[in-house]
GUKOL-42941 format. One record per residue (C-alpha): residue number from 0; residue in three letters; chain; x, y, z. Coordinates in steps of 0.25 Angstrom, whole numbers, plus 5000, padded with zeros to 4 digits. Each point is the difference from the previous one (the first is absolute). Layout:
n:NUM, res:ALA, chain:A, xx:X, yy:Y, zz:Z
...
REM end
This chain:
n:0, res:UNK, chain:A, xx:5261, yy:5627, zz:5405
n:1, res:UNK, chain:A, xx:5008, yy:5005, zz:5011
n:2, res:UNK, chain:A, xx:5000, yy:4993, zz:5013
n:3, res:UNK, chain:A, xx:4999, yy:5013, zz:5006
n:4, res:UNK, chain:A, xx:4990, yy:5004, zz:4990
n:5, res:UNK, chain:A, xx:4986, yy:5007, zz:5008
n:6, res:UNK, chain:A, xx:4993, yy:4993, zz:4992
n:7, res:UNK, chain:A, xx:5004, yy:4986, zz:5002
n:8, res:UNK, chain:A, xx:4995, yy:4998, zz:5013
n:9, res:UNK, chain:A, xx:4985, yy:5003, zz:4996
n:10, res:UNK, chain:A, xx:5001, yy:4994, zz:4987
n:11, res:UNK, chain:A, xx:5002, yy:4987, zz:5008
n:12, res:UNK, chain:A, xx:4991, yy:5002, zz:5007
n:13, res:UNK, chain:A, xx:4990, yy:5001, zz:4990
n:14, res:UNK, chain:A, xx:5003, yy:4988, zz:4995
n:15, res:UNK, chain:A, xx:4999, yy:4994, zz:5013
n:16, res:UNK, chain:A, xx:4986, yy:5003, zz:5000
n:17, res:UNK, chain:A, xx:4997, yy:4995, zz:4988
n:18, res:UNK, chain:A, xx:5006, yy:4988, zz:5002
n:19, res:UNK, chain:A, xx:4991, yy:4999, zz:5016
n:20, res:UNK, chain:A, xx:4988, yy:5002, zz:4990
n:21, res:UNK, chain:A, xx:5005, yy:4989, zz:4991
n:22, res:UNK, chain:A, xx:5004, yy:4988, zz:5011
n:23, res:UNK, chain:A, xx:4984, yy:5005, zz:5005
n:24, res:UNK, chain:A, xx:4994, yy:4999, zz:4987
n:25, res:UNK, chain:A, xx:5006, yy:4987, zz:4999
n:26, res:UNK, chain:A, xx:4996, yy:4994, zz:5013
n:27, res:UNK, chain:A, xx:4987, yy:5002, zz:4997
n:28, res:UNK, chain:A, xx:5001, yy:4995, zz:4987
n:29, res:UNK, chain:A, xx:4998, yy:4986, zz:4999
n:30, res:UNK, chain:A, xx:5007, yy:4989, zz:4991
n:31, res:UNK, chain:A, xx:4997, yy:4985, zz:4995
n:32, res:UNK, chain:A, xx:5015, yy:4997, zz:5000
n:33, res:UNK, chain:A, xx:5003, yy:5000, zz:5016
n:34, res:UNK, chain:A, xx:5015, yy:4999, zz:4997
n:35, res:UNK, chain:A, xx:5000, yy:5011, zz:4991
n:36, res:UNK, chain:A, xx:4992, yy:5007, zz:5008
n:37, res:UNK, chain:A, xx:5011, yy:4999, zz:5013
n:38, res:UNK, chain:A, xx:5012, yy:5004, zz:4991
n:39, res:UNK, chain:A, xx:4995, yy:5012, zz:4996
n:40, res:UNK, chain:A, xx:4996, yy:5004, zz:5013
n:41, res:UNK, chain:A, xx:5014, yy:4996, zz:5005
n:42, res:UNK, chain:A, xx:5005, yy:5008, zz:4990
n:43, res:UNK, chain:A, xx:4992, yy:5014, zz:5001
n:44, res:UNK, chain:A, xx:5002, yy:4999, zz:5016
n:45, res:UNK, chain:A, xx:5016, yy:4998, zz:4998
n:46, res:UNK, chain:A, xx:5001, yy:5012, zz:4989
n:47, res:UNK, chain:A, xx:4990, yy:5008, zz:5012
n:48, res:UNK, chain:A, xx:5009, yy:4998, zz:5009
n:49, res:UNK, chain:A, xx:5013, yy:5003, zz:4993
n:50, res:UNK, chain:A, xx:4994, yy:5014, zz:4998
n:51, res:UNK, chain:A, xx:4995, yy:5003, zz:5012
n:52, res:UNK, chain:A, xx:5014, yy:4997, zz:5005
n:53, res:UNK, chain:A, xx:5007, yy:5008, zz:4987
n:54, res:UNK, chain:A, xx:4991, yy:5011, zz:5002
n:55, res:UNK, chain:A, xx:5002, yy:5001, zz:5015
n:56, res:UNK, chain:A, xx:5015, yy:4999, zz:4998
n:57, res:UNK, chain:A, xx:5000, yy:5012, zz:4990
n:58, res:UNK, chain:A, xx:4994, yy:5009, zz:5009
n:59, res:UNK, chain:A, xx:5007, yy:4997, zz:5012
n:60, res:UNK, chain:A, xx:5013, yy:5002, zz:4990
n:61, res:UNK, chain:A, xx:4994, yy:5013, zz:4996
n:62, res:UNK, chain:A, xx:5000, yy:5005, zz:5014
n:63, res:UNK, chain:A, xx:5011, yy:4996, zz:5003
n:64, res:UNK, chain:A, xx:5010, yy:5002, zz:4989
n:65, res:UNK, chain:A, xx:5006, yy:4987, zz:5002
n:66, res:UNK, chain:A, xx:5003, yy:4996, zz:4986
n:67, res:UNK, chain:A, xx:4998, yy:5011, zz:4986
n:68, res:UNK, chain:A, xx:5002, yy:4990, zz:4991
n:69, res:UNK, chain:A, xx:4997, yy:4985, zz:4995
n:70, res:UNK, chain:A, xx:5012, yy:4999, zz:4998
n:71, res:UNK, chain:A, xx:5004, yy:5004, zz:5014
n:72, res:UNK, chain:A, xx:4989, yy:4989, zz:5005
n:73, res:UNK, chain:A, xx:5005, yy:4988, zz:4995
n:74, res:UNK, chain:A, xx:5014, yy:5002, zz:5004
n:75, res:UNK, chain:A, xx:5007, yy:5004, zz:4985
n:76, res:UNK, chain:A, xx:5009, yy:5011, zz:4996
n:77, res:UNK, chain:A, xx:4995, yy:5010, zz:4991
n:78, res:UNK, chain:A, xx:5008, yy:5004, zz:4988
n:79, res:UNK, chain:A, xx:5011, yy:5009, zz:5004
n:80, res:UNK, chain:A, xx:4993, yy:5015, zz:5001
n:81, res:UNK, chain:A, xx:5004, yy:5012, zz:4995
n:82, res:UNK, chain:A, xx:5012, yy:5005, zz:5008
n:83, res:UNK, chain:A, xx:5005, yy:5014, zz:5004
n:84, res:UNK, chain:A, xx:5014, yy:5001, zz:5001
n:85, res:UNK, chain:A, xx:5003, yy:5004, zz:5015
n:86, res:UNK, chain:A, xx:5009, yy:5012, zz:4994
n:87, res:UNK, chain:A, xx:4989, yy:5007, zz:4993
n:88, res:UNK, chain:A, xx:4997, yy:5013, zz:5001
n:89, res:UNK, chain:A, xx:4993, yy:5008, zz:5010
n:90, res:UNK, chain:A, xx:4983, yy:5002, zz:4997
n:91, res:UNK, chain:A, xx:4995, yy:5009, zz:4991
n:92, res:UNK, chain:A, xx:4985, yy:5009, zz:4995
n:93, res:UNK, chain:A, xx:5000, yy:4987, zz:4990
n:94, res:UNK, chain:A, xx:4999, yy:4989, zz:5011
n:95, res:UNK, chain:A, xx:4987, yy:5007, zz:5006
n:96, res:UNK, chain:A, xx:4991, yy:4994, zz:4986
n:97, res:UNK, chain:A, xx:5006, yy:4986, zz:5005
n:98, res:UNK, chain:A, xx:4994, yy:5002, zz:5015
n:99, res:UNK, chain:A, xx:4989, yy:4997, zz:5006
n:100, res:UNK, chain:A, xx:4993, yy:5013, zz:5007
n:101, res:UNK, chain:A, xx:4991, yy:4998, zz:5013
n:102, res:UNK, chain:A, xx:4988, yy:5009, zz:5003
n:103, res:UNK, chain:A, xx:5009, yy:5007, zz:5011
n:104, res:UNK, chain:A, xx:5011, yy:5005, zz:4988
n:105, res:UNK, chain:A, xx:5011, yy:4989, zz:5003
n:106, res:UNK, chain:A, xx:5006, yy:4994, zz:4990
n:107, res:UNK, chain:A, xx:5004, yy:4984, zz:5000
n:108, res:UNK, chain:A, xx:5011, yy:4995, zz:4992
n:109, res:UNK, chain:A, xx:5002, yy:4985, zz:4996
n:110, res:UNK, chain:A, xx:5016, yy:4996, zz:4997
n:111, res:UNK, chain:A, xx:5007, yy:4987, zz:4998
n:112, res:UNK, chain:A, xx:5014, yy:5002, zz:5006
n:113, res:UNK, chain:A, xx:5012, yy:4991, zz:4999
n:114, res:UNK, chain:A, xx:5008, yy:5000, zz:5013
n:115, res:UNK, chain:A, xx:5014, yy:5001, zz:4998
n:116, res:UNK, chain:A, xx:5005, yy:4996, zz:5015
n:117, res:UNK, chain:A, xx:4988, yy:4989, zz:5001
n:118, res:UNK, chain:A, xx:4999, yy:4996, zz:4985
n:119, res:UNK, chain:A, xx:4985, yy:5000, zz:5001
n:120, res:UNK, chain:A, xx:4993, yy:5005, zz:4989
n:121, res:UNK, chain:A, xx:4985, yy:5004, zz:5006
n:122, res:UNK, chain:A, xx:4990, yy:5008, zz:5000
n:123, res:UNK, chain:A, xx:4997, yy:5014, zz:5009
n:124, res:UNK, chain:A, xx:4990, yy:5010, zz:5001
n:125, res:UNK, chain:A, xx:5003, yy:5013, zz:5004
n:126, res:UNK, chain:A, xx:4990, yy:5012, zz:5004
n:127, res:UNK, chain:A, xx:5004, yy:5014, zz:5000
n:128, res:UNK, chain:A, xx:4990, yy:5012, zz:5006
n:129, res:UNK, chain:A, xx:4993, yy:5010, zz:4994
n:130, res:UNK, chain:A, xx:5012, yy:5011, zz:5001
n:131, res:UNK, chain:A, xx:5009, yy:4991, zz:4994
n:132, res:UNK, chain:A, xx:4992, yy:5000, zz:4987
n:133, res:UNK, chain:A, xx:4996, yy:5013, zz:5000
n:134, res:UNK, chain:A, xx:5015, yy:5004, zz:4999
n:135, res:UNK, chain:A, xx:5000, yy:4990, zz:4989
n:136, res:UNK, chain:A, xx:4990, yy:5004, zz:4992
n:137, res:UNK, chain:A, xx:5006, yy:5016, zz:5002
n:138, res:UNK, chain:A, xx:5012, yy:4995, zz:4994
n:139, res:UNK, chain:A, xx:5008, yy:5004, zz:5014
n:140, res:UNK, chain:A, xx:5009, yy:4988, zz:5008
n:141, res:UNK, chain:A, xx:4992, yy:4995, zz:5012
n:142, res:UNK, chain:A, xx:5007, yy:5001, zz:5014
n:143, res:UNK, chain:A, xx:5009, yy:4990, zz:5004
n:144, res:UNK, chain:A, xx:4995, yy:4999, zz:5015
n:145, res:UNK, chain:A, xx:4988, yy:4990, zz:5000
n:146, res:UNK, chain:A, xx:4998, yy:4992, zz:5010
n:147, res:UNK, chain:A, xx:5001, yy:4985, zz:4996
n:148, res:UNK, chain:A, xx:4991, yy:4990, zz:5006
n:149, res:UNK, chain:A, xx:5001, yy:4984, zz:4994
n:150, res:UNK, chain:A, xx:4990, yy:4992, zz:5001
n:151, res:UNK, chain:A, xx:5001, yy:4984, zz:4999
n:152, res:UNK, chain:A, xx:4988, yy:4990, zz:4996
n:153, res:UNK, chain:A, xx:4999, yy:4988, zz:5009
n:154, res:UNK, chain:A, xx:5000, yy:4986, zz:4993
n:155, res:UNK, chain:A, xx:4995, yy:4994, zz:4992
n:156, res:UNK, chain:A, xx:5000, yy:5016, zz:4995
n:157, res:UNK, chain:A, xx:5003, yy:5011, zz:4989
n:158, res:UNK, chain:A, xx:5007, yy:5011, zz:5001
n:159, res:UNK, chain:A, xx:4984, yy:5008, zz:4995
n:160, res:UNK, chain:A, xx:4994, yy:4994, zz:5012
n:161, res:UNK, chain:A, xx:5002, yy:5013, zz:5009
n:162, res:UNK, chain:A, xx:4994, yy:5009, zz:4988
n:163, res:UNK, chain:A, xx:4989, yy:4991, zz:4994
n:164, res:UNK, chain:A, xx:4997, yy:4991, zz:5014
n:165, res:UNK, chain:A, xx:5002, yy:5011, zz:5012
n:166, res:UNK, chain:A, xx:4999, yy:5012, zz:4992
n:167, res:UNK, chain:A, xx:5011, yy:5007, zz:5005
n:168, res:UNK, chain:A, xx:5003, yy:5009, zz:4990
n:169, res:UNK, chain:A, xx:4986, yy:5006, zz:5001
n:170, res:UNK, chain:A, xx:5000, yy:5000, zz:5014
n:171, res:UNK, chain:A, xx:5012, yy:5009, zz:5002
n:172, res:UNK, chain:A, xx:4995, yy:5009, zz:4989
n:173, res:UNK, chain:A, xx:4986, yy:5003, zz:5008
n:174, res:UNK, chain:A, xx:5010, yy:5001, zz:5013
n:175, res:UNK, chain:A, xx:5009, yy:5010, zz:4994
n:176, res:UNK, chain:A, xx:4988, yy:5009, zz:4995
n:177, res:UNK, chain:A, xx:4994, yy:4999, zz:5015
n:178, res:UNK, chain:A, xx:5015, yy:5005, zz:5003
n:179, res:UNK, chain:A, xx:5001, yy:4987, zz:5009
n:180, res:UNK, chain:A, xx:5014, yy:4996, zz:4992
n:181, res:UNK, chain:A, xx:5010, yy:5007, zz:4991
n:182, res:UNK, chain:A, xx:5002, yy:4992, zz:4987
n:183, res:UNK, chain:A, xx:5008, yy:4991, zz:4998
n:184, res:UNK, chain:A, xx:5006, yy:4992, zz:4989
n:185, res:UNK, chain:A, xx:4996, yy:4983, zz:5000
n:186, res:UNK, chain:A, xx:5007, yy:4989, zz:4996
n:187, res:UNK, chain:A, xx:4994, yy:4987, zz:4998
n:188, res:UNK, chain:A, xx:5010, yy:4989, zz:4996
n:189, res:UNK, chain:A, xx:4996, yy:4985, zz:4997
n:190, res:UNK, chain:A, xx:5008, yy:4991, zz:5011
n:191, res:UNK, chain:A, xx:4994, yy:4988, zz:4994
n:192, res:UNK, chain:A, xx:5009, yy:4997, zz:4990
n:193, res:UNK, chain:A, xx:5002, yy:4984, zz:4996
n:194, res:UNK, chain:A, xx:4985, yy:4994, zz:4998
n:195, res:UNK, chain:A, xx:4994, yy:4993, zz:5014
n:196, res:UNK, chain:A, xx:5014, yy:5002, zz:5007
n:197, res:UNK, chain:A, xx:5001, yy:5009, zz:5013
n:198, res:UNK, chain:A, xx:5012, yy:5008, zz:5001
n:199, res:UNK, chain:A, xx:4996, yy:5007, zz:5013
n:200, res:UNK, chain:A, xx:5007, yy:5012, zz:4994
n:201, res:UNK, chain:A, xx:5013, yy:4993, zz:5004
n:202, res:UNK, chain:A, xx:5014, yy:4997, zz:4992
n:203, res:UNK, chain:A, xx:4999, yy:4986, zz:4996
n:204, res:UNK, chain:A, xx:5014, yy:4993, zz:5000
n:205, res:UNK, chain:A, xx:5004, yy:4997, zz:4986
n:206, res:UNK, chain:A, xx:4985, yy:5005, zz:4997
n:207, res:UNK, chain:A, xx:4991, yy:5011, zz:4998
n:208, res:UNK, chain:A, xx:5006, yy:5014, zz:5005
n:209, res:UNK, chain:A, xx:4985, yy:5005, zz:5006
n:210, res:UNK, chain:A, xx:5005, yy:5008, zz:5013
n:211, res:UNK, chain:A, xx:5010, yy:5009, zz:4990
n:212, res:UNK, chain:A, xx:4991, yy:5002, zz:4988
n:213, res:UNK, chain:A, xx:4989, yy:5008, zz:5011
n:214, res:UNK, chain:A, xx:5011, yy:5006, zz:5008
n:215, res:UNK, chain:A, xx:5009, yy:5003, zz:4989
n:216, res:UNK, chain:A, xx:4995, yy:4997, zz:4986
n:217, res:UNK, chain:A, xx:4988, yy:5006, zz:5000
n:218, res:UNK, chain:A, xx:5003, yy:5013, zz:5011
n:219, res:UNK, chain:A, xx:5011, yy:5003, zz:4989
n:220, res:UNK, chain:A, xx:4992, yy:4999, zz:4989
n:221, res:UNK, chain:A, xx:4988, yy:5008, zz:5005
n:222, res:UNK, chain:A, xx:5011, yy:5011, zz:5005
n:223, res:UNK, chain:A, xx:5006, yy:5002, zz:4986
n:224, res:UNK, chain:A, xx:4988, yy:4999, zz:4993
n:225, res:UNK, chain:A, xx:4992, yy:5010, zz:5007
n:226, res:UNK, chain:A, xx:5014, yy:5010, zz:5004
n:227, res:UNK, chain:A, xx:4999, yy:4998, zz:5014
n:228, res:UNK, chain:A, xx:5009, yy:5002, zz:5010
n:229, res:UNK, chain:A, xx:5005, yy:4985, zz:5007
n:230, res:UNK, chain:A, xx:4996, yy:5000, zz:5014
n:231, res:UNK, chain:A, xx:4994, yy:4991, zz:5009
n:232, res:UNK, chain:A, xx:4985, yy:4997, zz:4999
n:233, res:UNK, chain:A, xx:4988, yy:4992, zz:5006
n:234, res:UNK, chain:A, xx:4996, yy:4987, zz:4998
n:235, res:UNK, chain:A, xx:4986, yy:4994, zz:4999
n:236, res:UNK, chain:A, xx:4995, yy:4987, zz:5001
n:237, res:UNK, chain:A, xx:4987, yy:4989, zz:5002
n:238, res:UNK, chain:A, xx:5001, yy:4986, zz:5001
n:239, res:UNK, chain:A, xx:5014, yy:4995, zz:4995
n:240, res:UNK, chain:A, xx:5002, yy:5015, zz:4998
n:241, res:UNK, chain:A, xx:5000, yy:5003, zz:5014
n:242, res:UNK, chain:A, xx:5010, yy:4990, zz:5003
n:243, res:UNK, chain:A, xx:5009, yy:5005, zz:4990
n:244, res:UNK, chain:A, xx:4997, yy:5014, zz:5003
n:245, res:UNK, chain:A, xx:5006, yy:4999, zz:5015
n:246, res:UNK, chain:A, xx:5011, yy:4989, zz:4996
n:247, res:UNK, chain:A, xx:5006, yy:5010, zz:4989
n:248, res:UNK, chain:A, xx:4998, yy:5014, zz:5008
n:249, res:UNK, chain:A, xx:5007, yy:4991, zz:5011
n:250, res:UNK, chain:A, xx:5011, yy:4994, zz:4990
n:251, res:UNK, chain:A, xx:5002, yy:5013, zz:4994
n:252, res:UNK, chain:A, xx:4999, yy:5014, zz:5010
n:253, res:UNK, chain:A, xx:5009, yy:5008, zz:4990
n:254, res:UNK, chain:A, xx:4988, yy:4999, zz:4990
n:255, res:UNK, chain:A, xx:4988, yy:4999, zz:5007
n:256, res:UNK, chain:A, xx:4995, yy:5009, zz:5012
n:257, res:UNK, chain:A, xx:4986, yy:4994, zz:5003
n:258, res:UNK, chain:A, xx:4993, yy:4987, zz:4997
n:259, res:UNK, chain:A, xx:4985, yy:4996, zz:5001
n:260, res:UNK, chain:A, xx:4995, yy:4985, zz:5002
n:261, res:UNK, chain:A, xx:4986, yy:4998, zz:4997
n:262, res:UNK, chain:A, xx:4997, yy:4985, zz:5005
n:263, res:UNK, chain:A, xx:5012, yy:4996, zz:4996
n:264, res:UNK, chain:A, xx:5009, yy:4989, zz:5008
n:265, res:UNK, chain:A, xx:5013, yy:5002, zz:5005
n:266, res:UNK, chain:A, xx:5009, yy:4987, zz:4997
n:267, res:UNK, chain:A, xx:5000, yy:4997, zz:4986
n:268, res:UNK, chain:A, xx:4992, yy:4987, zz:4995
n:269, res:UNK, chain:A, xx:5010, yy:4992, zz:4992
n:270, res:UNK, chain:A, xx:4995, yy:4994, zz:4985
n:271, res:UNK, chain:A, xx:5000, yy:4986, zz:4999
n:272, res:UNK, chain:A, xx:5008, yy:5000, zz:4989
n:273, res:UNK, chain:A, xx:5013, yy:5003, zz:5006
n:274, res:UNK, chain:A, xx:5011, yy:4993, zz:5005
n:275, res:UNK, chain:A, xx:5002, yy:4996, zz:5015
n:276, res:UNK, chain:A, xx:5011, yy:5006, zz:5001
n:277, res:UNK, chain:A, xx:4996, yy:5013, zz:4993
n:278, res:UNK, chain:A, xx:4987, yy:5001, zz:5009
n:279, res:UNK, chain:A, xx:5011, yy:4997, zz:5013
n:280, res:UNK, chain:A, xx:5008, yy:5013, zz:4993
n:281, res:UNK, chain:A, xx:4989, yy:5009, zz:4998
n:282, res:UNK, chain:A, xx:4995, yy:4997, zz:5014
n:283, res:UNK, chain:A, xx:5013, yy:5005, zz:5008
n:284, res:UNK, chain:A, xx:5003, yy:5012, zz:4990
n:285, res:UNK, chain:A, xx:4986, yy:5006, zz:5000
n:286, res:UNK, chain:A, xx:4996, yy:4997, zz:5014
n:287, res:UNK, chain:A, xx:4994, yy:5015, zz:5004
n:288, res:UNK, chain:A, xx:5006, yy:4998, zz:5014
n:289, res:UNK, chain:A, xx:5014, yy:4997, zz:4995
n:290, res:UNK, chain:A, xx:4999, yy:5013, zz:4992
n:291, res:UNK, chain:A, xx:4993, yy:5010, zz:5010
n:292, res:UNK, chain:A, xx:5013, yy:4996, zz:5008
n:293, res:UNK, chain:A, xx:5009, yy:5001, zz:4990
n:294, res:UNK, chain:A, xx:4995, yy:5012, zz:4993
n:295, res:UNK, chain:A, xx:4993, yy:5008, zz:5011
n:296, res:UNK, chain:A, xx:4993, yy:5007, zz:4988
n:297, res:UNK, chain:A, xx:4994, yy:5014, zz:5006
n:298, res:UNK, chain:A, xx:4985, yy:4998, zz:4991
n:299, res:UNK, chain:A, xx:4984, yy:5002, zz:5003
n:300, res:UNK, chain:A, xx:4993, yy:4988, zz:4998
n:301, res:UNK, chain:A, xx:4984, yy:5001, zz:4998
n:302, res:UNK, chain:A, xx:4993, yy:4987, zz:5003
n:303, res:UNK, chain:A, xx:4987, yy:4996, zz:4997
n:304, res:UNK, chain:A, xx:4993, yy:4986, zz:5006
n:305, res:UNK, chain:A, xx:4986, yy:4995, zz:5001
n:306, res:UNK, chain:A, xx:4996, yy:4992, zz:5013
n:307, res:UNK, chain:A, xx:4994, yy:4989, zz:4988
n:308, res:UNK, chain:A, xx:5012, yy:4999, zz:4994
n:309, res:UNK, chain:A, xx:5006, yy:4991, zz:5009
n:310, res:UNK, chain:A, xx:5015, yy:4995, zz:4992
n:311, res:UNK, chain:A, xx:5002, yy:5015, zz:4997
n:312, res:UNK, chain:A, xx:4995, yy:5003, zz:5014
n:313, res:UNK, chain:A, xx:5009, yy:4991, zz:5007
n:314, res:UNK, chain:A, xx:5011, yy:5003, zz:4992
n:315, res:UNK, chain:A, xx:5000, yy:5012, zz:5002
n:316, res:UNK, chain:A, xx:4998, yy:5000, zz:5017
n:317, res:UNK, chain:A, xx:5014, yy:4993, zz:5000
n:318, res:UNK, chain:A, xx:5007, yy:5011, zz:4991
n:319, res:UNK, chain:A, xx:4994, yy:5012, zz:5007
n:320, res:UNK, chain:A, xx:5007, yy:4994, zz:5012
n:321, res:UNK, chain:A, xx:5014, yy:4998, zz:4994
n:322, res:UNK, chain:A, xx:4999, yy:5016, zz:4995
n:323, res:UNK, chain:A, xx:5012, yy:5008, zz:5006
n:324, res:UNK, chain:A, xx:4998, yy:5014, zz:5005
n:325, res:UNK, chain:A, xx:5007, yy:5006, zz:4986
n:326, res:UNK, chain:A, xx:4987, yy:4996, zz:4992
n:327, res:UNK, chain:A, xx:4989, yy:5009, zz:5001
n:328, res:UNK, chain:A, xx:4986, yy:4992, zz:5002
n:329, res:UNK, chain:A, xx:4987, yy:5002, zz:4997
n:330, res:UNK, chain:A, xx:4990, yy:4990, zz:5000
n:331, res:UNK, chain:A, xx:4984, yy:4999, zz:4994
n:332, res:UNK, chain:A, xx:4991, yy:4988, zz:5003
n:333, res:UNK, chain:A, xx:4988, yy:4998, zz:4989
n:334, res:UNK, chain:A, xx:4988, yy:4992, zz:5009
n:335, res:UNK, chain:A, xx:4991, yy:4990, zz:4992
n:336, res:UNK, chain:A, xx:5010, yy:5000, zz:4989
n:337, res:UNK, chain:A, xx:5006, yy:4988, zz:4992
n:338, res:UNK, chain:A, xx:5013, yy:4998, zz:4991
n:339, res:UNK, chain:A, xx:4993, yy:5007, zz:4989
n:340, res:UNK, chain:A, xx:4999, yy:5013, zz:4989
n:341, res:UNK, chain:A, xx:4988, yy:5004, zz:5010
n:342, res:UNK, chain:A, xx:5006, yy:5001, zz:5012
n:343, res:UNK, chain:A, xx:5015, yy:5004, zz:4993
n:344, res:UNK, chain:A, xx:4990, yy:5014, zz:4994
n:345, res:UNK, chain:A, xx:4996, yy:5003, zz:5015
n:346, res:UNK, chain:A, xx:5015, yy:5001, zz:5002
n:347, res:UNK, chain:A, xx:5002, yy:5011, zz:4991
n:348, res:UNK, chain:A, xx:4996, yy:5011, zz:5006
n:349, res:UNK, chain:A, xx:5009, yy:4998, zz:5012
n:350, res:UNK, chain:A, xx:5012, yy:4997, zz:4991
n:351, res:UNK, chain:A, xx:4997, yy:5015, zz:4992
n:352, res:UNK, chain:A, xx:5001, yy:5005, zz:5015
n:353, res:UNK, chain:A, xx:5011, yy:4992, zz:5002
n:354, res:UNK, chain:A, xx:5008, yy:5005, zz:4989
n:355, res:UNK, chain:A, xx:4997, yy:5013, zz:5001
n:356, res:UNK, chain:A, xx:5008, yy:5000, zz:5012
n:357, res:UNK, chain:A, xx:5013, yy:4994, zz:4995
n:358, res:UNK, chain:A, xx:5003, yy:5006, zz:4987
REM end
């Protein structure tokens, strides 16, 4: 079964109960052998445990997308997927039977890309509006013109978290009937790429390529597929997602006019695994006040803290303060919220305001 599977979480749960009723039952039940009677309760207590535990662990997993797969749990590399050749053509009618259709008429597409520039192969999603396949189904060539938002899981984190965690997709669907928003077209690209290691989104030396597969890879990729026209668009992110939302509309003003940072940080947080003198590289070449001098990028940068967050919420009093006159601020403060898919929801009616104000 699926480790994102619906069903698993009360599956396990059921048999959590059973087993509450079976280490009852056999504290009431008496035994002759005292010693045997100890190791079976031993036992029966340490299997409850581990399934409370287990079964805790899933559903926090499954609101939280953190991980879709055993697999990706435990740390191993799937078998290689299926891969579609960066110079494929362009959608088709066809494509629609292999998408997944919301109740507001959008359509969600699932690709694994190969990145030519990066040399990552991963996975993206990619939602289209409801005109989009409308023109589709009518045998006609969508317009090129879309706005392009890209949104960024935060880690650990999958590149579905935004659809099947936040409901994004759904959201901008029910915004776009009340004729709050125009639609728009949404990438979601997985920037958790090697098994527990943090990128940041950044260009590892002699290692993962993560900053161009989302700036380049992936923008490319989408624009070809889809037969849009290049331009700069708007980057999303929570968590991890918001530090590399604001650090790659900073590193990159000629491809990204807006960036939103929902609880994100603003300094990236090193893995472990790297090398002294890597993390001593990494820290001076994407250090955000280094680069807003440097580049001056003209962007609007959308900020969402929460007074009980308190690392995002500290992180984030000392970047507003280094901000330069060219970025465009605003600012949204979530009260009683923690660093959590509950208070991240409350932030997404703001950001559809947000948005519908910078494309």
């Amino acid at each position: 079964m699926l480790l994102t599977s619906p069903q698993l979480p009360w599956i396990l749960s059921f048999t959590t109960a059973v087993m509450f009723y079976i280490a009852y039952k056999n504290l009431i039940r008496g035994t002759k052998n005292q010693l045997l009677a100890k190791l079976r309760s031993l036992l029966i207590l340490a299997l409850l445990c581990l399934l409370v535990l287990v079964t805790a662990g899933v559903f926090l997993n499954n609101y939280g997308q953190f991980y879709t797969s055993w697999s990706e749990l435990i740390g191993r590399r799937q078998a290689a997927p299926l891969v579609i050749d960066q110079a494929g053509s362009t959608i088709t009618k066809s494509d629609i039977d292999k998408a997944k259709i919301t109740k507001g008429g959008s359509a969600i597409f699932h690709r694994t890309i190969r990145g030519p520039l990066s040399s990552i192969t991963s996975d993206i999603y990619i939602s289209v509006p409801p005109t989009f396949i409308s023109a589709l189904r009518a045998g006609q060539i969508p317009k090129n013109d879309y706005s392009i938002v890209e949104f960024l899981p935060g880690f650990p984190g999958h590149a579905s978290a935004w659809i099947n965690g936040l409901g994004i997709v759904d959201q901008l669907d029910k915004a776009n009937a009340e004729n709050r928003f125009k639609e728009i077209i949404g990438i979601f690209p997985q920037i958790n790429i090697t098994p527990k290691f943090d990128a940041e989104c950044m260009n590892i030396p002699g290692g993962q390529q993560t900053e161009t597969w989302i700036t380049s890879d992936v923008i490319n990729y989408s624009n070809l597929w889809l037969a849009q026209n290049p331009k700069p668009i708007t980057i999303v992110g929570y968590s991890t997602g918001g530090w590399c939302a604001t650090m790659l509309a900073f590193r990159n003003p000629d491809k990204y006019s807006a960036a939103a940072s929902i609880a994100g940080y603003y300094k990236p947080i090193l893995d472990r695994k790297l090398s002294k003198e890597v993390k001593v590289q990494l820290s001076n070449e994407y250090d955000l006040s280094k680069i807003l001098l440097e580049k001056k990028p003209r962007v609007s940068i959308f900020v969402v803290d929460s007074i009980n967050d308190p690392e995002s919420s500290k992180s984030t009093t000392q970047f507003l303060k280094s901000l330069p006159n060219e970025v465009a601020l605003k600012e949204i403060i979530l009260k009683g919220s923690g660093h959590n898919f509950s208070a991240w929801k409350q932030a997404i009616s703001p950001l559809i305001d947000w948005l519908s104000g910078v494309i």
